[in-house]
DRENPA-120126 format. One line per 5 residues: number of its first residue (from 1); their letters; for each residue x, y, z of C-alpha. Coordinates in nm, 2 decimals. Layout:
NUM	A	X,Y,Z  ...
END
This chain:
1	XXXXX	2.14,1.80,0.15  1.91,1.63,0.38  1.99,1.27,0.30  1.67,1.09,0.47  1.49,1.36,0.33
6	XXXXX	1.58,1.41,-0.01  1.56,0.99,0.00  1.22,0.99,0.06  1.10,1.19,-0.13  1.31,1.04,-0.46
11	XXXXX	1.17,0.71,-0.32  0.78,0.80,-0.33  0.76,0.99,-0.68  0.64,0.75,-0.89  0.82,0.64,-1.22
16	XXXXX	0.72,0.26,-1.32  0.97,0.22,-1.61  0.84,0.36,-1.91  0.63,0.62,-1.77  0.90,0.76,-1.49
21	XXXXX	0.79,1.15,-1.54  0.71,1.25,-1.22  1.00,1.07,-1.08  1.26,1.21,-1.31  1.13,1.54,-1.28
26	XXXXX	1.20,1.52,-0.93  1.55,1.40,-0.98  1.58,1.68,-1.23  1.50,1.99,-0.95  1.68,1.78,-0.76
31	XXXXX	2.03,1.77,-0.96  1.99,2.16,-1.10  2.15,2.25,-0.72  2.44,2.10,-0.86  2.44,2.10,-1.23
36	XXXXX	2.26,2.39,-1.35  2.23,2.27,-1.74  2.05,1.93,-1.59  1.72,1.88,-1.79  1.50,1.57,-1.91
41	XXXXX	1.58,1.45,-2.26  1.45,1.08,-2.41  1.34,1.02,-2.09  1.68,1.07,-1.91  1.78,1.31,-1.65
46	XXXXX	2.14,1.46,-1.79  2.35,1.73,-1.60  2.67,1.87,-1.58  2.87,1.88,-1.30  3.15,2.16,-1.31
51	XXXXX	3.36,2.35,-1.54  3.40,2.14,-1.81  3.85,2.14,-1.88  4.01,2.03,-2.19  4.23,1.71,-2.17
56	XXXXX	4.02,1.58,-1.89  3.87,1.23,-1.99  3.44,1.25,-1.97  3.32,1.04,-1.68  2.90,0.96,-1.61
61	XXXXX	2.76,0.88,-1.27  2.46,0.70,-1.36  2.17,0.56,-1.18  1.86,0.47,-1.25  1.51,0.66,-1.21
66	XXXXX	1.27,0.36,-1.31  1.09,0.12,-1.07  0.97,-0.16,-1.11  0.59,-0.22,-1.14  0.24,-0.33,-1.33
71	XXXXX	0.11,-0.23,-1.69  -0.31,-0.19,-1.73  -0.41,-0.43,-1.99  -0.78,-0.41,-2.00  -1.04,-0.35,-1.77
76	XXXXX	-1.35,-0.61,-1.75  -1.73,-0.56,-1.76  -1.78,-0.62,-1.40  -1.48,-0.32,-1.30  -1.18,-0.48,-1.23
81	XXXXX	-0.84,-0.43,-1.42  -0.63,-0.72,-1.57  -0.26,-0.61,-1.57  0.04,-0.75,-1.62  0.46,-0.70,-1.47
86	XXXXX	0.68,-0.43,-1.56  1.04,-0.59,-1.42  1.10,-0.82,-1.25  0.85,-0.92,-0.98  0.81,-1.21,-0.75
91	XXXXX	0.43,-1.31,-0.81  0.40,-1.44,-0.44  0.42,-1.11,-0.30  0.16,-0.97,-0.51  -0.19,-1.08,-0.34
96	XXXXX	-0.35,-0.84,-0.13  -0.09,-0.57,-0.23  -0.24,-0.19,-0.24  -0.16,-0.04,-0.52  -0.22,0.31,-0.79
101	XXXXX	-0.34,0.33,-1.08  -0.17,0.62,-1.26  -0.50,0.70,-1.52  -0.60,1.08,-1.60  -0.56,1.11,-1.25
106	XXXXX	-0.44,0.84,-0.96  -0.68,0.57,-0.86  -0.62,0.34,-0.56  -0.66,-0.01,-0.60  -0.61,-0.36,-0.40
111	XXXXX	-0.49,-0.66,-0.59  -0.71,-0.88,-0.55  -0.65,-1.23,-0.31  -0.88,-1.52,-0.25  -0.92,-1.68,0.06
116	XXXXX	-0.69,-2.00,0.13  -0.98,-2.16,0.24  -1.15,-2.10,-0.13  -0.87,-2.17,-0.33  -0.84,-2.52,-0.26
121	XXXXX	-0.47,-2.50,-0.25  -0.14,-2.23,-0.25  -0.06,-2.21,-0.59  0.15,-1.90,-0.69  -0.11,-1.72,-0.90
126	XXXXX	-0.06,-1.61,-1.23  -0.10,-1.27,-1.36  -0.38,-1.37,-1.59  -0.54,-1.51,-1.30  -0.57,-1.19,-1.07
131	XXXXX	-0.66,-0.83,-1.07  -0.72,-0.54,-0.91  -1.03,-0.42,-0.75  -1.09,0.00,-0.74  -1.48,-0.02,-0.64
136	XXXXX	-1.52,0.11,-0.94  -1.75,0.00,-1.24  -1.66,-0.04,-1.58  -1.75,0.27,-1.72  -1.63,0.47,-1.44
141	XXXXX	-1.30,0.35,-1.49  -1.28,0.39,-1.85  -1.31,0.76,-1.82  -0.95,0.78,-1.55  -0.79,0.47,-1.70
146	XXXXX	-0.69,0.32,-2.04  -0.47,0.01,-2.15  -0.07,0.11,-2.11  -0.13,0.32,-1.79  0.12,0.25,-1.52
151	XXXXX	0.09,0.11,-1.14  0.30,0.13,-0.88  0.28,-0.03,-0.51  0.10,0.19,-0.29  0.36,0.24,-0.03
156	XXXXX	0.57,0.49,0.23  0.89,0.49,0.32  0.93,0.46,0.65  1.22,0.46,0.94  1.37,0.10,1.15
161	XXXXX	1.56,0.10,1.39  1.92,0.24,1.36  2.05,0.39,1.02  1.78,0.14,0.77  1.54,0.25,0.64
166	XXXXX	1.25,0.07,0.37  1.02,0.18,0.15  0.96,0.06,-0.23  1.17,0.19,-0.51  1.47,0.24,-0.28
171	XXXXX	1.63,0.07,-0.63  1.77,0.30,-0.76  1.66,0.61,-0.60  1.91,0.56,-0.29  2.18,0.52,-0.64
176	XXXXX	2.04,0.88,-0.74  2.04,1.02,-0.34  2.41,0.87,-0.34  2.54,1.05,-0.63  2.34,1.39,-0.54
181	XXXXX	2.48,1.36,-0.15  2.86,1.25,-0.36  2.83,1.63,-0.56  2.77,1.75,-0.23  3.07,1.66,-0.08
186	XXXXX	3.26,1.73,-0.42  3.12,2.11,-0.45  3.42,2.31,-0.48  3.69,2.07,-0.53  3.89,2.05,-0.82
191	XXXXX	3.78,1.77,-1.01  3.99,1.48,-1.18  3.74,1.42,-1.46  3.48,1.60,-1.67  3.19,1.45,-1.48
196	XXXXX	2.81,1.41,-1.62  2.54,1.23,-1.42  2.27,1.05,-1.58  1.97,0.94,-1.41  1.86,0.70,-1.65
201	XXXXX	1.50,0.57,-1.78  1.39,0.21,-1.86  1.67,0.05,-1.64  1.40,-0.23,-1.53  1.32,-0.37,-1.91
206	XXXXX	1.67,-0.37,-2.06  1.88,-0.10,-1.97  1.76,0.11,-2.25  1.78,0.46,-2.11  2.16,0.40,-2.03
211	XXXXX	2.17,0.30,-2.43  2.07,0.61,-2.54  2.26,0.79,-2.24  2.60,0.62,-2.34  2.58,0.70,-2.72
216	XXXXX	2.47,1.04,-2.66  2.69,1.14,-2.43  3.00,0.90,-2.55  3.19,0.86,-2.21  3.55,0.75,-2.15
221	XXXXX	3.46,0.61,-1.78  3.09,0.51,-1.63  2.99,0.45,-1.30  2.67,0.31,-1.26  2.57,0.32,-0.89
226	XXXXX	2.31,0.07,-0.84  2.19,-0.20,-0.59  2.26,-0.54,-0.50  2.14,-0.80,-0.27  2.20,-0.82,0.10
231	XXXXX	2.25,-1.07,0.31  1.97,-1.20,0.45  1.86,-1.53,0.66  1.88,-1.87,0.36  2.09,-1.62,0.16
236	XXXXX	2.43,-1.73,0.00  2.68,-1.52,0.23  2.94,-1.55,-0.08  2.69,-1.40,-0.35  2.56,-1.10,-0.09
241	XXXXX	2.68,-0.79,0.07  2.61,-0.74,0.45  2.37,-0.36,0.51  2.57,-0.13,0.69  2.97,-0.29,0.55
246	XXXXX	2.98,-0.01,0.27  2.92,-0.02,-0.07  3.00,-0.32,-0.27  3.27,-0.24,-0.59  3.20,-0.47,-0.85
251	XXXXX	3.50,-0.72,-1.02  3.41,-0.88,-1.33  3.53,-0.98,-1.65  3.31,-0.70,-1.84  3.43,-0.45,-1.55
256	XXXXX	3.73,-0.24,-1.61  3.99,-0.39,-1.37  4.17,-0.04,-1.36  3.83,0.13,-1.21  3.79,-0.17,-0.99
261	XXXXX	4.17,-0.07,-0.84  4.14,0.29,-0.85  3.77,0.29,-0.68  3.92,0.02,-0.39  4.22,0.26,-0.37
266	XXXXX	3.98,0.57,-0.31  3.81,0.39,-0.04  4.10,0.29,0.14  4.28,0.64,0.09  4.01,0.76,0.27
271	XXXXX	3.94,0.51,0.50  3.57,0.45,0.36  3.44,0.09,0.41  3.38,-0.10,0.11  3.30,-0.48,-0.03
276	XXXXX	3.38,-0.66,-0.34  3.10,-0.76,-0.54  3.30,-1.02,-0.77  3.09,-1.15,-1.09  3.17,-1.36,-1.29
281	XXXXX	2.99,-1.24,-1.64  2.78,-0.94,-1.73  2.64,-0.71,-1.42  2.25,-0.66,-1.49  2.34,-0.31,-1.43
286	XXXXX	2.36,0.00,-1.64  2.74,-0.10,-1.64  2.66,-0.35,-1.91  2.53,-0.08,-2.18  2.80,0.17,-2.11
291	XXXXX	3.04,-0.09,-2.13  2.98,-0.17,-2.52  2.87,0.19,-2.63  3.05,0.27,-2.98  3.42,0.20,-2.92
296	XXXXX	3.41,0.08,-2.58  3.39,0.25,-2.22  3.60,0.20,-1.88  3.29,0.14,-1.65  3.22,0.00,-1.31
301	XXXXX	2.99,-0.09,-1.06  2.91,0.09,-0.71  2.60,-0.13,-0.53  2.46,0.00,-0.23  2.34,-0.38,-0.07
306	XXXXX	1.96,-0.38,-0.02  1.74,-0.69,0.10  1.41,-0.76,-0.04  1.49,-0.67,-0.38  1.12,-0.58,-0.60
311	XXXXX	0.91,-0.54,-0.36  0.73,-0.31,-0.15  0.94,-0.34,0.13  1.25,-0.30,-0.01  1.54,-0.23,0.30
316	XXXXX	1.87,0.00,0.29  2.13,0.11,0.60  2.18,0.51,0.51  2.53,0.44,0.65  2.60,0.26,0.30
321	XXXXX	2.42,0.57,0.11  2.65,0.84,0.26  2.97,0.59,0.20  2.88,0.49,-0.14  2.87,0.92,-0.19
326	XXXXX	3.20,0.97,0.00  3.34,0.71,-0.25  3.25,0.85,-0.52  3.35,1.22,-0.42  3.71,1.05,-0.34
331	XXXXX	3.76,0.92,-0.67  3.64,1.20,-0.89  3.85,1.46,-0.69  4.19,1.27,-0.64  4.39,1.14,-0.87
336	XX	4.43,0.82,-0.80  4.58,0.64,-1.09
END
């Protein structure tokens, strides 16, 4: 597996949540090196890893496939499109942003920003005050595009200096790279669990693929392998992880202490950097669904830090990527209880 590679190409198949086709399907040829059985079903990618062996407890390596992004909500007699948010996004960084319109086919579009000088102030504008411009008129438009269609940022993911890397969607597709890079690693070894991964849709508007994941599949222990923030300059250095430290292995009251311990042990049997990421509630992660699924799960946290969280320039060290997958492989194929 090519990490950057494989990455990148994860990274820049779009998948706003809700509509995260093309991304999933990529996921999917992506996983089938490893689990064979792996197909799309209610919008999640679901595959097999290994022999399945009686008396082995069922763990999922989820991550999500979703991205955060913009909905089309109407288009206006002079050509430009309203929209609106899908996730969570920062309206200050939207102005100017290029972006696609995923119609019949793909349209390119640029949000559109007025001039400081014109606005008469800096007001954060709000999203029924903007829209995007396609140089297209009305009824040109209406033939690619209809109300509901997706958009994503039009962006690349590109090389910095050292090991980081940005690019947009990095969350979660650097959670997917690290669990397809951890069943690298793992190929061949005898495993301590029954392991399924889930690449899970809808992540970005309530955790709803992992909903449908976790009562479908019914695990005993989840991992979801997610991000979380970085430190960055104004940050709070007690509420962040530091890029390039390892991954960050959540604590938290709706964590299971005992996969908390045995992933810290793994990394330190090992000799793999890690961080604690202590919360003191509920994740915001897949973590949270699996958690509560019928009679209860064992699940856990593994964040890979990332700065610039929901934007277009989202940024990752690949150092934490391959350690977050060496963590993983450690736990699944020792037994470390």
């Amino acid at each position: 597996m090519e990490l950057k590679k494989d990455l990148f190409a994860l990274a820049e198949a779009y998948g706003a949540a809700g509509s995260e086709s093309p991304a999933a399907e990529t996921a999917c040829a992506m996983l089938r090196d490893f689990c064979p059985d792996a197909h799309i079903i209610s919008g999640n990618v679901i595959g097999t890893f290994g022999e399945k062996r009686e008396g082995l407890p069922l763990l999922v390596l989820d991550a999500h496939i979703d991205q955060i992004g913009f909905v089309v909500t109407s288009i206006t007699d002079e050509g430009f499109v309203k929209f609106d948010q899908l996730g969570g996004i920062d309206r200050r960084i939207i102005a100017a942003q290029p972006v696609i319109i995923h119609g019949r086919r793909d349209v390119q579009g640029v949000i559109c920003s007025v001039p400081p000088h014109l606005s008469g102030g800096n007001e954060i504008p709000k999203y029924e005050d903007t829209a995007i411009d396609t140089g297209m008129s009305h009824d040109e438009l209406a033939e690619i595009i209809s109300e509901g269609d997706s958009i994503t940022f039009d962006v690349k993911c590109r090389s910095l200096l050292g090991e980081r890397v940005t690019g947009g969607a990095l969350d979660d597709r650097c959670g997917a790279a690290a669990i397809l890079y951890a069943l690298e690693l793992a190929k061949g070894k005898k495993l301590c669990y029954n392991v399924t991964v889930v690449f899970s849709c809808q992540e970005e508007v309530g955790e709803r693929g992992a909903k449908i994941g976790a009562y479908q599949l019914d695990p005993d222990i989840a991992i979801a392998v997610d991000v979380s923030f970085a430190m960055a300059k104004g940050e709070n250095e007690r509420k962040c992880g530091k890029l390039g430290e390892g991954p960050m292995i959540g604590v938290s009251p709706s964590l299971s202490r005992e996969i908390t311990d045995g992933l810290v042990a793994a990394a330190q049997s090992r000799e793999i950097p890690y961080q604690l990421e202590v919360m003191n509630g509920t994740t915001g992660t897949n973590a949270d669904r699996y958690s509560v699924n019928r009679g209860g799960c064992k699940a856990c946290t593994v964040s890979i830090p990332l700065r610039n969280m929901h934007t277009p320039v989202e940024v990752i060290d690949l150092t934490d990527v391959r350690q977050t997958a060496e963590l993983i492989a450690a736990y699944i194929t020792e037994d470390i209880k």
